[in-house]
Phi, psi and omega in degrees: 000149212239167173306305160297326181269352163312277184296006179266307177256039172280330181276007175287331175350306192266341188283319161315246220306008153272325155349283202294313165313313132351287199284313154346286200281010156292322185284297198310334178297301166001264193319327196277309178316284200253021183268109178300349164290312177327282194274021165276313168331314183280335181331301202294359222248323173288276213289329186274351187258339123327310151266002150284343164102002165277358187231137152268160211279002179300295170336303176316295224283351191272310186310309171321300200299328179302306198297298192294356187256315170310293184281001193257337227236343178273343185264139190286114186296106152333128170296146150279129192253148188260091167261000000 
């Protein structure tokens, strides 16, 4: 980048570094979305809020079904080998 267009594009400065921030919590939500520990955890977290009575199991089973749909979709599927 050159000198004039440096000081040209300088009040951009923070609007870049909101960006840049932006994007940061985007990945992180991602990895959180899809990371298989996350979502054994809220699993785990779904049931104990189920047998405490804090949930109805209708609720479980729409959370459930959302959650087992997330982590069947982060692990990666074993190739079929052909004999």
């Amino acid at each position: 980048m050159g000198l004039l267009s440096g000081l040209v594009l300088l009040p951009m400065a923070p609007v870049r570094g909101v960006i840049w921030i932006a994007d940061c919590l985007v990945d992180a939500a991602e990895h959180e979305l899809h990371d298989p520990a996350v979502l054994r955890t809220r699993l785990a977290e779904l049931n104990e809020d189920l047998d405490a009575g804090v949930i109805s199991p209708e609720e479980f089973e729409r959370e459930e079904d959302q959650l087992l749909d997330l982590l069947e979709r982060s692990v990666p599927s074993l190739p079929v080998r052909h004999r």
